[in-house]
Short mmCIF file of the C-alpha atoms (twelve columns), coordinates in Angstrom:
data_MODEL
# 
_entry.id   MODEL 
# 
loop_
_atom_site.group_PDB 
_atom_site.id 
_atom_site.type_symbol 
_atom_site.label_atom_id 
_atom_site.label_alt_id 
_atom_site.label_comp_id 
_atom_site.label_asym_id 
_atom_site.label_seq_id 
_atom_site.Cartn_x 
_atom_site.Cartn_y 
_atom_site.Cartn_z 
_atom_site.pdbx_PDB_model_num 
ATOM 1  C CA . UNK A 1  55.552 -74.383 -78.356  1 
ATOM 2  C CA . UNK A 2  56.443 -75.999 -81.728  1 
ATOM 3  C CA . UNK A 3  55.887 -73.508 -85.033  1 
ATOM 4  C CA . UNK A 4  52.945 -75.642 -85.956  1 
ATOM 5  C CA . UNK A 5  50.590 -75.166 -83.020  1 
ATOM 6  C CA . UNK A 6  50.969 -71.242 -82.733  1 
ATOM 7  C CA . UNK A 7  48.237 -69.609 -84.117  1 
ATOM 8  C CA . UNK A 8  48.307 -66.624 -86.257  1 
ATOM 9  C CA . UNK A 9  45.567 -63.919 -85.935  1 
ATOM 10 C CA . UNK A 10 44.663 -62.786 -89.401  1 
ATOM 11 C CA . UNK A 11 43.644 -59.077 -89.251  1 
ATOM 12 C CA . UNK A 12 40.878 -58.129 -91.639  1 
ATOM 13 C CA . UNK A 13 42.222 -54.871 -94.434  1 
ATOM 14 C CA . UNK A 14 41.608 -51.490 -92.583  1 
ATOM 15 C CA . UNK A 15 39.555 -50.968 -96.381  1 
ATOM 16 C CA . UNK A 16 37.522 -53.873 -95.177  1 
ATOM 17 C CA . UNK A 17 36.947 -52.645 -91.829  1 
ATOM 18 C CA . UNK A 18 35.934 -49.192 -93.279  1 
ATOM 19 C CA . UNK A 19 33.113 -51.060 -96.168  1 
ATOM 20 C CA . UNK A 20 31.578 -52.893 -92.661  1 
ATOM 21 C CA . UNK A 21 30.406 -49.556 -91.124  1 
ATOM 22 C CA . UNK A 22 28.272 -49.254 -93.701  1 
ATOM 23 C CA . UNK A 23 29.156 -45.986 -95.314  1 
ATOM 24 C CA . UNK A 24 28.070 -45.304 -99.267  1 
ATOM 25 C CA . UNK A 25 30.831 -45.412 -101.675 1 
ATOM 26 C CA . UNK A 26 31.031 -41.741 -102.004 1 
ATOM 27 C CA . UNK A 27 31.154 -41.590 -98.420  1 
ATOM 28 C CA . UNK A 28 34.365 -43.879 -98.373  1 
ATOM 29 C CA . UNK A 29 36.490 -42.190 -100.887 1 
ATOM 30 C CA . UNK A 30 35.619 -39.073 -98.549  1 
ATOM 31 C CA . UNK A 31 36.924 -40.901 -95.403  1 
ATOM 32 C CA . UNK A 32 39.795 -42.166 -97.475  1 
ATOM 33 C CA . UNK A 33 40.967 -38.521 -98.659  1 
ATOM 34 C CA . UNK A 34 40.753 -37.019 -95.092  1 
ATOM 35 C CA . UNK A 35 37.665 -35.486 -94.870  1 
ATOM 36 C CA . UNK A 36 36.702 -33.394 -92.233  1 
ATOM 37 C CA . UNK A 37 33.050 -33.766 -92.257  1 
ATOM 38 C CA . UNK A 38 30.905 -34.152 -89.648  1 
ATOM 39 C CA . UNK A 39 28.506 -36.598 -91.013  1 
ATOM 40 C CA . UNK A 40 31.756 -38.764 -91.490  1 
ATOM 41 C CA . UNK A 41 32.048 -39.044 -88.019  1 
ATOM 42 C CA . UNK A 42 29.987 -42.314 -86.228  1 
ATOM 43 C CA . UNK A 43 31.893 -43.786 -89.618  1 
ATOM 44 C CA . UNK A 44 35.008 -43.142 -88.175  1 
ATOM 45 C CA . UNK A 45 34.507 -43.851 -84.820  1 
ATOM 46 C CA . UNK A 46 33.181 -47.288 -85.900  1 
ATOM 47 C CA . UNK A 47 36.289 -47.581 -87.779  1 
ATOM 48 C CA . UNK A 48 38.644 -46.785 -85.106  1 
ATOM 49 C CA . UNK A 49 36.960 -48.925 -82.611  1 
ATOM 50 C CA . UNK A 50 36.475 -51.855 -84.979  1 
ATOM 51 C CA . UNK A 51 40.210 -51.262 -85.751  1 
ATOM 52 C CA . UNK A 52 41.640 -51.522 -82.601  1 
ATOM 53 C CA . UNK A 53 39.595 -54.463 -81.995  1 
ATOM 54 C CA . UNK A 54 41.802 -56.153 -84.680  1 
ATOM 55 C CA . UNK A 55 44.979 -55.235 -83.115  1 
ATOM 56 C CA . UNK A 56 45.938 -52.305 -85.913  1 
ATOM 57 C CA . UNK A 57 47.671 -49.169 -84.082  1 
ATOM 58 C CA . UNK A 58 46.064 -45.604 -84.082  1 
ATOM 59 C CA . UNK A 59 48.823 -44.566 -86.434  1 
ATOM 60 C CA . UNK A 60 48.314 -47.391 -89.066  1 
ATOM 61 C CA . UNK A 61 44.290 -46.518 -88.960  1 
ATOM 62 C CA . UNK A 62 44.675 -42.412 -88.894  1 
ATOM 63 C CA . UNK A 63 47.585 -42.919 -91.726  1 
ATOM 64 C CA . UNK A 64 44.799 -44.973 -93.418  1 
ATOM 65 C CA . UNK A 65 42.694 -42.390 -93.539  1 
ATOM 66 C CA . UNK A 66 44.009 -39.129 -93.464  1 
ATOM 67 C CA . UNK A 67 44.592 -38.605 -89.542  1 
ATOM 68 C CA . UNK A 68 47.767 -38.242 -87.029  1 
ATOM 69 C CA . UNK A 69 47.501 -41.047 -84.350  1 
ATOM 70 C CA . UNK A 70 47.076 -38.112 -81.893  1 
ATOM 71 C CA . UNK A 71 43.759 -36.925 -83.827  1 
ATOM 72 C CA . UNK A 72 42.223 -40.598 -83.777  1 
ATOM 73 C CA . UNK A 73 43.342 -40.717 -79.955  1 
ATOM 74 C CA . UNK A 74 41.502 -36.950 -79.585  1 
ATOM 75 C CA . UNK A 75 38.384 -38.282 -81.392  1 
ATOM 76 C CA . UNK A 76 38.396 -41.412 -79.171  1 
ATOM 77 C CA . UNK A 77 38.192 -39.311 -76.217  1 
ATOM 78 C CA . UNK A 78 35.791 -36.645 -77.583  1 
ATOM 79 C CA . UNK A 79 33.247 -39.162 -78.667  1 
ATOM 80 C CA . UNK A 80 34.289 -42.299 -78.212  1 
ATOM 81 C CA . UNK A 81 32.831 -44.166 -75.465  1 
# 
């Protein structure tokens, strides 16, 4: 297939995808630092879901915010769907 007709899937900023859950600003720079809170957590398993979605790795999106790609995969299975 010539260059011109591939397309190129343009992933949205893993900041981005963390603003559209819909968590307050103090909430975000909480997410962002690592926090361990539980209210954080139907943020971050938005997040994770959303950000998979996109095609981002579980280590880019835990080393976004704070996480080892094994503790996003444990959350996924914990309360993930």
């Amino acid at each position: 297939m010539c260059e011109s007709r591939k397309q190129v899937k343009q992933r949205k900023r893993l900041d981005e995808v963390i603003i559209e859950t819909g968590v307050s600003q103090e909430d975000y720079e909480l997410i962002k630092t690592g926090s361990r809170k539980r209210v954080l957590t139907k943020y971050k398993l938005k997040y994770i879901t959303t950000g998979i979605e996109n095609g981002y790795t579980m280590g880019e999106i835990g080393q976004n915010i704070g996480m080892t790609a094994a503790a996003v995969k444990d959350m996924m299975n914990r309360y993930g769907k």
